[in-house]
C-alpha positions as CSV (number, residue, x, y, z in Angstrom):
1,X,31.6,7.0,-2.0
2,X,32.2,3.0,-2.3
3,X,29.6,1.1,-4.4
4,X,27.3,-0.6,-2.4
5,X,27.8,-4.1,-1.5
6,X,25.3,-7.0,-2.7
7,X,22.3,-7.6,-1.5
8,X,22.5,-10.6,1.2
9,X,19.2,-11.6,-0.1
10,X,19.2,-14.3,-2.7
11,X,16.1,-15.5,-5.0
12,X,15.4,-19.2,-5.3
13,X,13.6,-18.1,-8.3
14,X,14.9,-17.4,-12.0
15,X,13.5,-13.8,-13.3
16,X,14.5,-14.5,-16.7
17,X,13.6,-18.0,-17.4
18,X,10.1,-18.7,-18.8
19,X,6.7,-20.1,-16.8
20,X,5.5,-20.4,-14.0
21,X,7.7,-20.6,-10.4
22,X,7.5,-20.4,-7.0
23,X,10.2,-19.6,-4.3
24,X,11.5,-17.5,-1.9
25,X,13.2,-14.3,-1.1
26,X,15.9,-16.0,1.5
27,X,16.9,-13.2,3.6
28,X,20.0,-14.8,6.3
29,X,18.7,-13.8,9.8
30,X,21.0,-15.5,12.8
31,X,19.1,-15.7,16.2
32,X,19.4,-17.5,18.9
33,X,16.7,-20.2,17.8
34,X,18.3,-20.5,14.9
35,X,22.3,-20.1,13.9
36,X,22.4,-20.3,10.2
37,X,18.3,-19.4,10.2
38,X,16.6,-17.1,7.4
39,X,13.6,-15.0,6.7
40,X,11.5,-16.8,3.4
41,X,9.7,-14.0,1.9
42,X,7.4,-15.8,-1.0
43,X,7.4,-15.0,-4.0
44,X,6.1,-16.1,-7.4
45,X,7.5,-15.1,-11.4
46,X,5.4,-15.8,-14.3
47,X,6.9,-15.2,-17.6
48,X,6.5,-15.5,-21.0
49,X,8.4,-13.8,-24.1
50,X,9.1,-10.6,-24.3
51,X,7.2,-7.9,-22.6
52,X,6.4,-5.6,-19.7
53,X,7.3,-6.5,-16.6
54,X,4.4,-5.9,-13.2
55,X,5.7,-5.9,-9.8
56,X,2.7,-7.0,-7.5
57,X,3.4,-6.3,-3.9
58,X,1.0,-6.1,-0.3
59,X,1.6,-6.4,3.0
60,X,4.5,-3.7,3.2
61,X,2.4,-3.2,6.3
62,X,2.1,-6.5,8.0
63,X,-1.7,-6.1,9.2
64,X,-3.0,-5.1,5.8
65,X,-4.9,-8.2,4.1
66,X,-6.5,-7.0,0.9
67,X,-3.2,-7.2,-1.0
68,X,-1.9,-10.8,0.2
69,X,-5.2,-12.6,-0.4
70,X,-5.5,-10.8,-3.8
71,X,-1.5,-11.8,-4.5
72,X,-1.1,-15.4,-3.2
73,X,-4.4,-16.2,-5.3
74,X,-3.7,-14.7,-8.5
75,X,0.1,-16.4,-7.7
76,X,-1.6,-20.1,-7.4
77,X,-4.1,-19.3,-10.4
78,X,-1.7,-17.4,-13.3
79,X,-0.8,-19.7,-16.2
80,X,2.2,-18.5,-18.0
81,X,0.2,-19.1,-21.6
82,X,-1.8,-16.4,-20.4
83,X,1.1,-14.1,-20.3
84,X,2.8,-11.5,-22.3
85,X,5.9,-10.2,-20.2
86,X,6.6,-11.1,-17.1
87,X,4.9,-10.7,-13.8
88,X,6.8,-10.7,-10.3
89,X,4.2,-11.5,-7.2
90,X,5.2,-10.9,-3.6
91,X,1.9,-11.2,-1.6
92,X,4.0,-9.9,1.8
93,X,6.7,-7.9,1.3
94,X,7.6,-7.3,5.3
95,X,7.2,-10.9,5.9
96,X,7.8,-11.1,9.5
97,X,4.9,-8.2,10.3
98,X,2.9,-10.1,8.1
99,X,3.5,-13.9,10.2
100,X,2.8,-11.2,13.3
101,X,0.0,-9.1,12.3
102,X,1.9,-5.8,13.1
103,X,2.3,-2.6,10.6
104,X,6.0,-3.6,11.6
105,X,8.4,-6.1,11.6
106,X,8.7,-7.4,14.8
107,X,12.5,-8.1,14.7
108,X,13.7,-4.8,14.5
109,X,10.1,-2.5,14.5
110,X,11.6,-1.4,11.1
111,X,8.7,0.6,9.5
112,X,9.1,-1.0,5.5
113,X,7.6,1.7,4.1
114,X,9.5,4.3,5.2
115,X,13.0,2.6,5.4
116,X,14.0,3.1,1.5
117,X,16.1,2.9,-0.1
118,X,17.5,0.5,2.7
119,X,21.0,-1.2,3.2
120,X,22.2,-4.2,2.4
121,X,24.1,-4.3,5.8
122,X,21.5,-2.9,7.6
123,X,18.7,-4.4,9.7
124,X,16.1,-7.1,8.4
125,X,13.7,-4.5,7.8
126,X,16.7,-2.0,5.7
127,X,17.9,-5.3,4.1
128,X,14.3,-5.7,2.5
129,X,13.9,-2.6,1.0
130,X,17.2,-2.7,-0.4
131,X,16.2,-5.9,-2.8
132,X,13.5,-4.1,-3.7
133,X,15.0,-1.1,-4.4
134,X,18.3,-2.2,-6.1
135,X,16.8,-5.4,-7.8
136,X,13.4,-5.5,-7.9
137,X,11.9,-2.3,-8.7
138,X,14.8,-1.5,-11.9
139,X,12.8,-4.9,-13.5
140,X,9.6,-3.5,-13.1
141,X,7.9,-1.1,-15.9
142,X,4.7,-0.7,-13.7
143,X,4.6,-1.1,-10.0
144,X,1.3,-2.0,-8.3
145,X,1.6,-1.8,-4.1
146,X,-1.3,-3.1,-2.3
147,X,-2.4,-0.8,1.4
148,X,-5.5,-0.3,3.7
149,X,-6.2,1.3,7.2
150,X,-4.6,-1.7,9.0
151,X,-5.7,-1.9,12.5
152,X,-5.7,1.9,12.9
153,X,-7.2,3.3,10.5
154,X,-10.6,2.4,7.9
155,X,-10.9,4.0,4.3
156,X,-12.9,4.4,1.6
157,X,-11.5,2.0,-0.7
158,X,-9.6,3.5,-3.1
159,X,-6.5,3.3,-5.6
160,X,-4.1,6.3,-5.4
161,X,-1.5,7.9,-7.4
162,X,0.5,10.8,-6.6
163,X,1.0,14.3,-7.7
164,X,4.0,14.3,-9.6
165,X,7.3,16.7,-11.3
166,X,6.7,14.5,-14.3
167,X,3.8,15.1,-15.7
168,X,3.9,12.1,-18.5
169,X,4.6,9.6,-16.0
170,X,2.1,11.0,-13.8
171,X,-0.5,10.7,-16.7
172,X,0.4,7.1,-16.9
173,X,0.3,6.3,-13.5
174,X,-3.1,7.8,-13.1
175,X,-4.2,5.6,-16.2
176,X,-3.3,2.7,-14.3
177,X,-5.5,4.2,-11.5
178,X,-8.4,4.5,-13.8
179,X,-7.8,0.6,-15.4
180,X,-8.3,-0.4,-11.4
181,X,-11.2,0.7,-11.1
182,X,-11.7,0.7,-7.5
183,X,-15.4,2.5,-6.1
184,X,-12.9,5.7,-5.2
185,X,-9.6,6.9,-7.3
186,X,-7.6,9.7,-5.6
187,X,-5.1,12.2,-6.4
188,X,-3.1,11.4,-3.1
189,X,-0.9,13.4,-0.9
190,X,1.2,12.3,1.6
191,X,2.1,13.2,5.3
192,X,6.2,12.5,4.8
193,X,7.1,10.6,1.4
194,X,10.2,10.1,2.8
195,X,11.7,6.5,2.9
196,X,8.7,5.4,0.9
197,X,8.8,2.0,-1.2
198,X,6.5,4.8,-3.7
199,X,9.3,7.9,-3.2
200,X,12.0,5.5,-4.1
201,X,9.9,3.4,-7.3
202,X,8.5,7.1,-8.6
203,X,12.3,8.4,-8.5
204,X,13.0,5.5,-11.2
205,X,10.6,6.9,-13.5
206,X,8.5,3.6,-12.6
207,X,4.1,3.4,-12.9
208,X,3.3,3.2,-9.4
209,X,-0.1,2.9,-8.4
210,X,-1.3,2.0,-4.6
211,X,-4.5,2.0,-2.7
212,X,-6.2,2.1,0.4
213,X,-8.9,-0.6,0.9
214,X,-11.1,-0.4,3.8
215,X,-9.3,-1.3,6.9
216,X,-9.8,-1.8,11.0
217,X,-7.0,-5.1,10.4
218,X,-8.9,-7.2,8.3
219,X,-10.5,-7.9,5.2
220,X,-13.9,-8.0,3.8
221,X,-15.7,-10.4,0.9
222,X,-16.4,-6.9,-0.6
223,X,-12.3,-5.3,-0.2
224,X,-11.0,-8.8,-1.4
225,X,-13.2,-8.5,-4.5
226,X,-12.0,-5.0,-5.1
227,X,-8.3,-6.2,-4.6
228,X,-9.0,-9.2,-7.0
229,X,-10.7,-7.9,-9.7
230,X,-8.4,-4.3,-9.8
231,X,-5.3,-6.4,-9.9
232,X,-6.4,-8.5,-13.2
233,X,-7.4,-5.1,-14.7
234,X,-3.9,-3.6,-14.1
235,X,-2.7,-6.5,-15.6
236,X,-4.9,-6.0,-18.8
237,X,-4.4,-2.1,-18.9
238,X,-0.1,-2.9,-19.0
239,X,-1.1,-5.7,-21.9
240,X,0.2,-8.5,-20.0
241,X,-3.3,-10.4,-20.0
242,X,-5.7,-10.1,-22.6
243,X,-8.8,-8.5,-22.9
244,X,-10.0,-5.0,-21.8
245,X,-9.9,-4.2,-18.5
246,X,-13.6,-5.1,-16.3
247,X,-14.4,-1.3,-15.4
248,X,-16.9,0.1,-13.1
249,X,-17.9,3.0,-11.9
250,X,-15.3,5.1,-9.9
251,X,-15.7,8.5,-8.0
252,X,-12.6,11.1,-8.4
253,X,-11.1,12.6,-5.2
254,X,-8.3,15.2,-4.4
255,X,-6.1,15.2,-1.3
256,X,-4.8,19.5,-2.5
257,X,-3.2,19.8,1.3
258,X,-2.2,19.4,4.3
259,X,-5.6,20.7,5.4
260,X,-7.1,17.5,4.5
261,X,-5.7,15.4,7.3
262,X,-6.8,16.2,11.1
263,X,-4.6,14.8,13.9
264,X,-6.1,14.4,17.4
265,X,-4.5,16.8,20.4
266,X,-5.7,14.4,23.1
267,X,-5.7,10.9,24.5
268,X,-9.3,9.8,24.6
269,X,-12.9,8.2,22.9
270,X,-13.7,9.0,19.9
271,X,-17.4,9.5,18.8
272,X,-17.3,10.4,14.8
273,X,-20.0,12.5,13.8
274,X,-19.6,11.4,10.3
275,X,-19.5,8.1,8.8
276,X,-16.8,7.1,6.1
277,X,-18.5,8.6,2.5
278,X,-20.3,11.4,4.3
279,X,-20.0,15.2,3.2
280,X,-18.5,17.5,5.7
281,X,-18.0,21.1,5.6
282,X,-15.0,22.9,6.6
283,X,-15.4,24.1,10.2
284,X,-17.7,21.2,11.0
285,X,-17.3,19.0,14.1
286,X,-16.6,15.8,12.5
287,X,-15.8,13.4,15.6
288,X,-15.5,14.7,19.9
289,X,-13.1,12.8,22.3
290,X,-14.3,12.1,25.3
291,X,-11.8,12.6,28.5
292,X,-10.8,9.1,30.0
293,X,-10.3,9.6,33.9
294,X,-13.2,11.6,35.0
295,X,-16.7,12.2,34.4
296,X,-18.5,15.8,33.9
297,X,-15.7,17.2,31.2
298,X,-16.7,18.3,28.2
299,X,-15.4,16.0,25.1
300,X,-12.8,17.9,22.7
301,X,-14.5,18.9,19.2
302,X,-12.4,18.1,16.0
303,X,-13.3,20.1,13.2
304,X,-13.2,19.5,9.3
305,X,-10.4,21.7,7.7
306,X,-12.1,22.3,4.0
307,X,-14.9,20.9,2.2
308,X,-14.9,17.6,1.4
309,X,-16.2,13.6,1.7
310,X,-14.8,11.9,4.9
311,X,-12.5,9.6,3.3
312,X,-10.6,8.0,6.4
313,X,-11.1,7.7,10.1
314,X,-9.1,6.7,12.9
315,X,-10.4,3.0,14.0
316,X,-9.8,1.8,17.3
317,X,-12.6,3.5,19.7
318,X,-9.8,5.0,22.0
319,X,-7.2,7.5,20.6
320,X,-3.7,8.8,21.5
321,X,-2.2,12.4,21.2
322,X,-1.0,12.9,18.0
323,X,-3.0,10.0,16.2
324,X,-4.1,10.3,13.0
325,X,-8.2,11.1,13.1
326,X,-9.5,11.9,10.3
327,X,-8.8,12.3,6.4
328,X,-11.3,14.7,4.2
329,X,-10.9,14.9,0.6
330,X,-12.5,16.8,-1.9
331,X,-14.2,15.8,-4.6
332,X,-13.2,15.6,-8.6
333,X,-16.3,16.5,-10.8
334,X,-13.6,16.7,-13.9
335,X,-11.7,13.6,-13.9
């Protein structure tokens, strides 16, 4: 197979030089408003000596706000005296979602977080996650990617790490999860890890930690504060700022299967049962949906598939066949 060719993307900034800069990821995108046009995807590298290097990243889904508003303040407010290594801050990874307030881009509806590794001659969307993945990620020692529910879905707010083969760098990452120190840290599973941005930074050998802060398209004074303060203690944990990390208390959570996520069989109103936090017992009815187009049906029951705390719940009031519901995960008395 022929090596890949470069990456169109070039960085108005200088990852090796010391202090503090601020550019742009410029991304050549020809359209019809513009010939020679690009996409600007900000960015920010603060470095000092020698060190470990933290890749800060949010809004790989454009409608996700915790991550940018933790990203483009710690960006403005970093001081390069304060910093050992170097720290690499993209507040909006898929830019153009994020300027539309979609989950994805609206050039090419590429799906960021599930188009890795990418392709430098791809589209927009595959062009992105090739930087990261050929560039970005190989500078990074610890990688730190921002999520919430977006406008379909509302979670406990939590940091994650996965299950991994590795057991050492699966004990690091979850370190890092701990150093967060978000209300909620959970061992995480996912639905298809393929084409993920944390598939392709785990198969480096790479710290990757995410979360999942609230949701429902927006952020809260209480999610940004839990984005904020997690970030500076990820910081601290890697030794890249000094001082111990701020810790507070944090309950443990599993996702063991499949089992834990429930997926509605019919278009209609949701009425949860539960309420994000709750206990729920397996066999439960957890939420009904209520037929649309006629009165005097009965509403569908969804029921809990194991034990657990209600740890994510669909959003919008109406659902769709084959929506994501419902997430129940158990809880970690050990960790």
């Amino acid at each position: 197979m022929s090596a890949l060719r470069p990456s169109p993307i070039a960085a108005t900034v200088d990852f090796e030089a010391d202090g503090v800069q601020h550019g742009h990821l410029r991304l050549p995108w020809s359209r019809d408003d513009s010939a020679w046009g690009s996409v600007m995807i900000p960015i920010a590298v603060v470095k000092r000596g020698q060190g470990p290097t933290a890749l800060l990243t949010g809004a790989n889904h454009g409608d996700e706000y915790e991550g940018p508003i933790a990203l483009f303040d710690l960006a403005r407010t970093l001081r390069a005296e304060d910093v050992s290594g170097r720290v690499i801050i993209v507040p909006a990874m898929n830019y153009p979602a994020f300027r539309a307030g979609t989950r994805t881009s609206p050039i090419d509806r590429g799906n960021l977080n599930r188009s890795f590794p990418g392709r430098p001659d791809g589209t927009v969307t595959e062009k992105i996650a090739d930087y990261f993945a050929r560039t970005l990620l190989p500078m990074a020692d610890l990688v730190l990617d921002f999520h919430s529910g977006g406008r379909t879905l509302d979670f406990l707010p939590y940091a994650a790490a996965h299950a991994l083969a590795d057991k050492a760098q699966e004990e690091r990452c979850f370190a890092v999860v701990a150093a967060f120190s978000a209300p909620w840290s959970m061992r995480m599973i996912e639905i298809d890890a393929v084409g993920m941005y944390d598939t392709a930074a785990e198969a480096l050998g790479k710290v990757f930690v995410t979360t999942e802060l609230s949701g429902g398209g927006t952020a809260t004074a209480r999610s940004a504060a839990i984005a904020r303060r997690g970030v500076t203690n990820v910081l601290r944990h890697a030794g890249i700022l000094m001082g111990a990390p701020a810790t507070a208390p944090t309950r443990w959570l599993d996702m063991p299967s499949a089992a834990c996520f429930g997926f509605s069989e019919e278009d209609g109103l949701v009425e949860f049962l539960k309420d994000l936090g709750d206990p729920v017992g397996e066999g439960e009815v957890i939420a009904r949906i209520h037929p649309l187009g006629r009165t005097g049906l009965a509403p569908a029951e969804h029921r809990a598939g194991l034990d657990g705390l209600l740890t994510a719940r669909h959003f919008p009031g109406l659902i769709k066949a084959g929506d994501c519901l419902a997430v129940v995960a158990t809880t970690r008395e050990d960790a």
